[in-house]
N, C-alpha and C positions, 0 to 999 in steps of 0.2 A: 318508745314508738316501735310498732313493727317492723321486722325488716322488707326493705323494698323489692319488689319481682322487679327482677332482672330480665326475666325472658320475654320473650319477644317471637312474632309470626311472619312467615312471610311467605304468602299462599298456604304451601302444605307443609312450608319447611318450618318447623318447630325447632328454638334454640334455647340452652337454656340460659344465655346470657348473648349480649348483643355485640359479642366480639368475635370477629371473624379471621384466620389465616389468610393472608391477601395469597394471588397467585404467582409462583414465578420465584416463593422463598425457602422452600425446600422440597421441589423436584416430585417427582410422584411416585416414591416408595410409601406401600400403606404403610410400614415400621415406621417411619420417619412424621411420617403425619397423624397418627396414632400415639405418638409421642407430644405431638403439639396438642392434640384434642386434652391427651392427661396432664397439659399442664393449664389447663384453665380455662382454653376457647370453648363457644358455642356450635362455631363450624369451622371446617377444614378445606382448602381451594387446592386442588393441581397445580403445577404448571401445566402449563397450556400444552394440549395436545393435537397432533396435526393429523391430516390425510395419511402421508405418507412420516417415515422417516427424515429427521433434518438432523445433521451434524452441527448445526450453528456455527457462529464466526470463529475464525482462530484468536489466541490469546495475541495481546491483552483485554480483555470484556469488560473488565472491572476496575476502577477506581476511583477513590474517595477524596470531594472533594471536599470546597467549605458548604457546608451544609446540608450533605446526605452524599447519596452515593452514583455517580456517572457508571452506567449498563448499558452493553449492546452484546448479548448473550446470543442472539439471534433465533430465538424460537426452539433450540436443539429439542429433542422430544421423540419418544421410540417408535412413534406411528401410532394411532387406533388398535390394530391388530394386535400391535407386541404388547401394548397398555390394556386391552383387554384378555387377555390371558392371562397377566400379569392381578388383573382386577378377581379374574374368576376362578382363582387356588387363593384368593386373601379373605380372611373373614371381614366383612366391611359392612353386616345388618346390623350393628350397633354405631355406628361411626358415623357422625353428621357429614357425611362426604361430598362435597361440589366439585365435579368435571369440569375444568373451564380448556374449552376447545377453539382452536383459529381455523381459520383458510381464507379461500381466495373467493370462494363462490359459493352459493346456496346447494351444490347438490355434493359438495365436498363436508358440509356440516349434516345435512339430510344422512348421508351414509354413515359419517360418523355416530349421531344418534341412532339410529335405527340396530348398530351391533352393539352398541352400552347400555339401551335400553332395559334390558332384562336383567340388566344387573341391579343389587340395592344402592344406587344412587341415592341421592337424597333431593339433587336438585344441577341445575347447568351453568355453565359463566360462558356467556362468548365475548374473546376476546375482539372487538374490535375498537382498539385502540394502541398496539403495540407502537412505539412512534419511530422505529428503525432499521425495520425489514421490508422492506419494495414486492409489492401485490399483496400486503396482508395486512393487517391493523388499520391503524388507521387512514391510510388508501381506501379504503373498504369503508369504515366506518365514518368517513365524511361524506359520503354519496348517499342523502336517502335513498334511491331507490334500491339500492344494495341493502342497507340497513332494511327496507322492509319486505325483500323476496327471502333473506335469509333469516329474520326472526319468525317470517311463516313459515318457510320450510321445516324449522324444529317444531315448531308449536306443531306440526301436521303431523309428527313423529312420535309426541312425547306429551304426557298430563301431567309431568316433573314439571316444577317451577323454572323458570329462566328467567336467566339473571344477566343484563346486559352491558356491558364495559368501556361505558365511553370515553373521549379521549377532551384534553381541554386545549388538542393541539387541531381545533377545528375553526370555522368564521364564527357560528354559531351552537353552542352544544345545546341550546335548551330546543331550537325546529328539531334537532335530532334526537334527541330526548323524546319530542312528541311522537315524532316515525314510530320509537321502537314501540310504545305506549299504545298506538292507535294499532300495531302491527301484533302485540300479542303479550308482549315482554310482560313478566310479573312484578319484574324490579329491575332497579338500577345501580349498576355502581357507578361512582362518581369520585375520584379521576386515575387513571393511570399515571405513569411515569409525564415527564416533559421533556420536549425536545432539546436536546443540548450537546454540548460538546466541552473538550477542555484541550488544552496544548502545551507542550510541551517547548517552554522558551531557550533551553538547551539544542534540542537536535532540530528546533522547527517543525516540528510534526505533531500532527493530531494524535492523543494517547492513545484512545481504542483504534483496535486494527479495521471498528468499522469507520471509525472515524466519526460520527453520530451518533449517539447514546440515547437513554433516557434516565433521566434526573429524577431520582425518589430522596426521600428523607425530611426534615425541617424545612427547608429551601420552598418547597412546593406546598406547603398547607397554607399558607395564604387564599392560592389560586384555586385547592380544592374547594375548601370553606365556602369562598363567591360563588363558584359552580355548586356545589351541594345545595346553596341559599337558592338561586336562579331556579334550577331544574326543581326542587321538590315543591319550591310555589309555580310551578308550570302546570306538574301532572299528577293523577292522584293514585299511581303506583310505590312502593315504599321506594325510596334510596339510601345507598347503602356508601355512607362515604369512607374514601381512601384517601391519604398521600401527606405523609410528613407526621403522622399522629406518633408523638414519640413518650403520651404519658396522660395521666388519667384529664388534666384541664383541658389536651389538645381534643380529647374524648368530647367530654363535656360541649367543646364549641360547635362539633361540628352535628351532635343532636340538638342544639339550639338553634343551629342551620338549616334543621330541617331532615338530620338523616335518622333514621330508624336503627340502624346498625352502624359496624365500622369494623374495616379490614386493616392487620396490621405487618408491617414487612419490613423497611428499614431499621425500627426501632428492637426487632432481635439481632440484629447483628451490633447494636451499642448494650443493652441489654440483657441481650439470652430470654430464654423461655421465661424466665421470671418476672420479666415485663408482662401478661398477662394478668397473674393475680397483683400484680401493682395498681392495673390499670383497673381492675374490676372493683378492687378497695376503693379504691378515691371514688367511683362513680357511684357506689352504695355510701360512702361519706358524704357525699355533695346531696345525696338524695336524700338521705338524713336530717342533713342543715337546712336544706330549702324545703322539708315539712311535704317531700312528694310520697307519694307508692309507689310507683313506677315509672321505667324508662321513659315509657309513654310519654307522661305529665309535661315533658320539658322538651319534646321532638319540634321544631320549628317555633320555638317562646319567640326567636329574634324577629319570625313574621310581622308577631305588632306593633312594630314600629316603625 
């Protein structure tokens, strides 16, 4: 049998495989993500970049519990300005590159694109759904009318695809889902971290110094899977699911979910870089055994039933 195409569209962004760097996993040195492109992914995500300057929380931010990993990193990030200087001495017109940018308000993203613009971007993520930092993520990203003054403001800015970041810490993520859809968005990601916490039964106090986290790793792909299922039979923009995918079946379920892509980030830190071509084998294995050509053939199968 031939081998299967892997690659996959999403507006203008061409990949040649349907695995994506999620954001927020290794910081936004082009060296560092240039590094993850050459070990296997299709695209590469920032962390999230702000208006201004943020130093984020003080330590502790990080740790692990049973079943992925408790974060309250808190957005830290060098500004627009320091990250586009930074962008424009790098070579980056070969480099599947996605900008995924936060704030508070639409004319805080609007200026953000309007200086990245002219750079070889490849394409946008906005975050709204961080679930730990107050006036930003998902504050933001639970209000449609937020959701649709600020996916128009980019769209007025920019002919790069947007790619939007919803949260599954909302009443409803699929009306929101529709906002961004009806509002411009190209795609979706589907889901960030989850709201959580963990404590310390020795000193009585909450580990992170925010004291609120978000929850990535095995723990939360149950909850993406549902969302992924929900939202891609909602609206007929691609989705791109994230959260807990730690190896090629957890792959496999969530394009039977319904997602076109899939971003990966807890599962390099049990793993390494080398969890990509893990995960690209198995899914050209499975494609194999189940007699498909491509990624395609199996993107929302679990619809018919």
């Amino acid at each position: 049998m031939q081998e299967p195409d892997l690659s996959i569209k999403i507006s203008s962004l061409e990949m040649k495989n349907p695995l994506m760097l999620a954001s927020g996993i290794l910081g936004t040195s082009i060296a560092s993500l240039r590094k993850v492109f050459e070990a296997g992914v299709g695209a590469v995500i920032t962390k999230s970049i702000g208006y201004v300057p943020r130093e984020g929380y003080n330590n502790p931010t990080l740790v692990e519990v049973n079943g992925g990993y408790l974060n309250a990193i808190g957005l830290s990030n060098p500004g627009v300005r320091e990250f586009y200087n930074e962008l424009s001495k790098s070579k980056i017109d070969d480099l599947p590159l996605i900008v995924s940018l936060f704030g508070a308000k639409p004319s805080e993203f609007k200026y953000m694109v309007s200086i990245l613009d002219e750079l070889d971007i490849k394409a946008y993520e906005v975050n709204l759904s961080c679930p730990h930092v107050k006036g930003f993520g998902t504050e933001v990203g639970q209000d449609p009318e937020a959701v649709r003054e600020i996916v128009k403001s980019i769209k007025k800015e920019t002919k790069k695809p947007l790619l939007v970041k919803l949260s599954s810490n909302v009443t409803d993520i699929v009306k929101i889902a529709k906002v961004a859809e009806n509002s411009g968005a190209d795609a979706l990601t589907v889901i960030n971290t989850v709201r959580a916490m963990s404590i310390d039964i020795e000193t009585f106090r909450p580990i992170l110094a925010n004291k609120i986290g978000g929850l990535s790793g095995p723990a939360i792909k149950p909850i993406a899977v549902r969302c992924v299922y929900e939202v891609s039979k909602a609206v007929k923009i691609p989705v791109i699911g994230c959260g807990g995918i730690m190896n090629w079946q957890d792959a496999i379920e969530f394009f039977l979910a319904g997602a076109r892509a899939i971003q990966i980030g807890t599962a390099i830190a049990y793993e390494g870089l080398s969890i990509f071509e893990k995960i690209k084998k198995g899914i050209r294995d499975y494609l194999i055994m189940k007699g498909k050509k491509s990624v395609g053939e199996i993107v929302g199968l679990s619809h018919d039933f």
